[in-house]
Each structure stands twice: as structure tokens, then as C-alpha cells.
N, C-alpha and C positions, 0 to 999 in steps of 0.2 A: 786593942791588944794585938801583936803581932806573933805568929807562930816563933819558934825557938829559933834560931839560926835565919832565918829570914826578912832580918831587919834592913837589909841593906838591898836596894834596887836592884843594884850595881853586879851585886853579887847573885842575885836572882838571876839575872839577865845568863852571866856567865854560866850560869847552872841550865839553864834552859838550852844555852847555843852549845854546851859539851854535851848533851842529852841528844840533842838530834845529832851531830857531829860521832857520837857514837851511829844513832840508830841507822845511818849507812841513809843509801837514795831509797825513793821509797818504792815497793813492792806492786805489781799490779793489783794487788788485793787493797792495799792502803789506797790507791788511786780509786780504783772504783769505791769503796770508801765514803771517798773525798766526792765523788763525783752523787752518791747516793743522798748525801746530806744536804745537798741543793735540789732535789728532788722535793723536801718539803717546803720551799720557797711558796708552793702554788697547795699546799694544805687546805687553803680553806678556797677551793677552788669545786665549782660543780662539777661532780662526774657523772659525764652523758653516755645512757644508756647502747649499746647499739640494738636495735632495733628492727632492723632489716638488714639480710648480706643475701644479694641474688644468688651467691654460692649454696647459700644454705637451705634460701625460703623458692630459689626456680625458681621457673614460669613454666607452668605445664603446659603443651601443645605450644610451644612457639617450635618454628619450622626452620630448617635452612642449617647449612655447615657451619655455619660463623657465628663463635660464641661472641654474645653480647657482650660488653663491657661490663664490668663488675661494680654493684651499686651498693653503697653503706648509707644506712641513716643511722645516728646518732642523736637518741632523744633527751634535753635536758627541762627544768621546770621551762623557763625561759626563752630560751633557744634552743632549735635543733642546728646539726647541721647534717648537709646532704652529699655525699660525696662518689663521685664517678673515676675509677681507677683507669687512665689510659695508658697508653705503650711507653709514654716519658714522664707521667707521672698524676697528682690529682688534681680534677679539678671540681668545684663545690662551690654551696651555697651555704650563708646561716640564714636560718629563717623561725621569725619574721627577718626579713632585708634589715640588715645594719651594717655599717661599717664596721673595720677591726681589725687587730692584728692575730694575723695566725702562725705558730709555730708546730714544723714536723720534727717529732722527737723520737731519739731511739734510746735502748737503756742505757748505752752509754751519752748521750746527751741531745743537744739540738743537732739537727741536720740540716732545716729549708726554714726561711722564715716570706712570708709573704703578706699582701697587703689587702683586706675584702674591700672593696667600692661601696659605693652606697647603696647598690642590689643587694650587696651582700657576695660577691661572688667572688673568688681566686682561686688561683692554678697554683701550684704547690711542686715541684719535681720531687719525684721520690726514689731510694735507691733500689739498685735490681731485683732485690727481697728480702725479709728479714719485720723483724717486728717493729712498729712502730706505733706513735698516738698522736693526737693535735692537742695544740694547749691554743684557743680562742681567747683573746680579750679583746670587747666589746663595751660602750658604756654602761651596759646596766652586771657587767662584773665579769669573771672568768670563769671557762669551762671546760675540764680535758676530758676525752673521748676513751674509753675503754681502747685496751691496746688491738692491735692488727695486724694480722701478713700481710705484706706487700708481694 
């Protein structure tokens, strides 16, 4: 059984192409939107804990002018990953060592994708600051990282 007036494809079609056709280009708000609903692509995806931020947990008694590089662990059932913030960008480990693909993502979408070895290890560029998370897949499944400043 078909709704009243909507027996014909044809005319469907037309009804939908004047509908956008009105509703103009679309709005930054429609876009991010649009951009939020592929966000749950990666749903059943593990969320790893972070764990350690040298920003937060220090090292008491370390000596010298020159702050250390700033270290993240990221704990999941499976995999962690470990990651070290340099001056052009990250570079990390999953561990246990696996291969895999890694992606740096901001809210509005992907930024850096890059490739782990069979250490498990890759360098990642990131941008000058702003929030950001990794989305890791690996074979035994996926895993995105709690968000972070860059």
C-alpha cells in the first residue's frame, strides 16, 4: 500500500529536488551536521582510556630549563597506545607491537592518516593546536583515544 499522492516515483523525485531547491546551500550548522553523523561510522569502536599526560601526572625532581616532551598513554582492553608530542607533530607506539592504520582526527573530521610497522610504531603530523583523538585499526579491531590538546 502506497501513501496518498505518492504513487508515482517520478513525482516523488520532483518533490524532493523542489524541496532542497527551496531549502537554499546548506548552512554551516547543516554541514557540521552532516559531518557529525559519520562520526558514528566507528560506534562500536573501543574507547581508550587516557591514562598518563606528563602535563598532568609531572615528574617530581627532574632538573634542567627544558621542558620535556609531553607524553600520553592511552589504555584500551587490547591495545594501548603511547604517544610523545613533538615540535611537528606525534610520534607513538600500539602496544603490544602490531601493525595498523592510524588516523588524527579533529571535530570537524580527519586531518593526518598514517601507517604503524610491525613495532607498531608511527609519526603522525599534527596541527599547531586544537583538539584532537586517533582512531587506530589494527587486526584484532578498532580503537579511538579520548580527545586532546595539541
Amino acid at each position: 500500500m502506497t501513501a496518498p499522492g505518492w504513487d508515482d516515483d517520478e513525482r516523488l523525485l520532483d518533490e524532493l529536488h523542489a524541496a532542497l531547491r527551496a531549502a537554499g546551500p546548506p548552512t554551516p550548522s547543516m554541514v557540521a551536521a552532516g559531518r557529525a553523523a559519520f562520526s558514528w561510522e566507528s560506534i562500536d569502536a573501543e574507547l581508550a582510556a587516557l591514562t598518563h599526560d606528563s602535563l598532568r601526572d609531572g615528574l617530581p625532581g627532574v632538573r634542567g630549563n627544558a621542558a620535556p616532551p609531553r607524553t600520553l598513554v592511552f589504555s584500551g582492553a587490547e591495545v594501548s597506545v603511547e604517544l610523545g608530542l613533538t615540535g611537528t607533530g606525534l610520534v607513538g607506539q600500539l602496544v603490544p607491537p602490531t601493525s595498523g592504520e592510524i588516523g588524527l582526527w579533529s571535530p570537524g573530521g580527519e586531518l593526518a592518516a598514517a601507517t604503524a610497522d610491525e613495532l607498531g610504531c608511527f609519526d603522525v603530523p599534527v596541527p599547531r593546536s586544537g583538539l584532537v583523538r586517533l582512531r587506530c585499526r589494527t587486526s584484532s579491531g578498532e580503537l579511538v583515544t579520548d580527545w586532546f590538546r595539541v
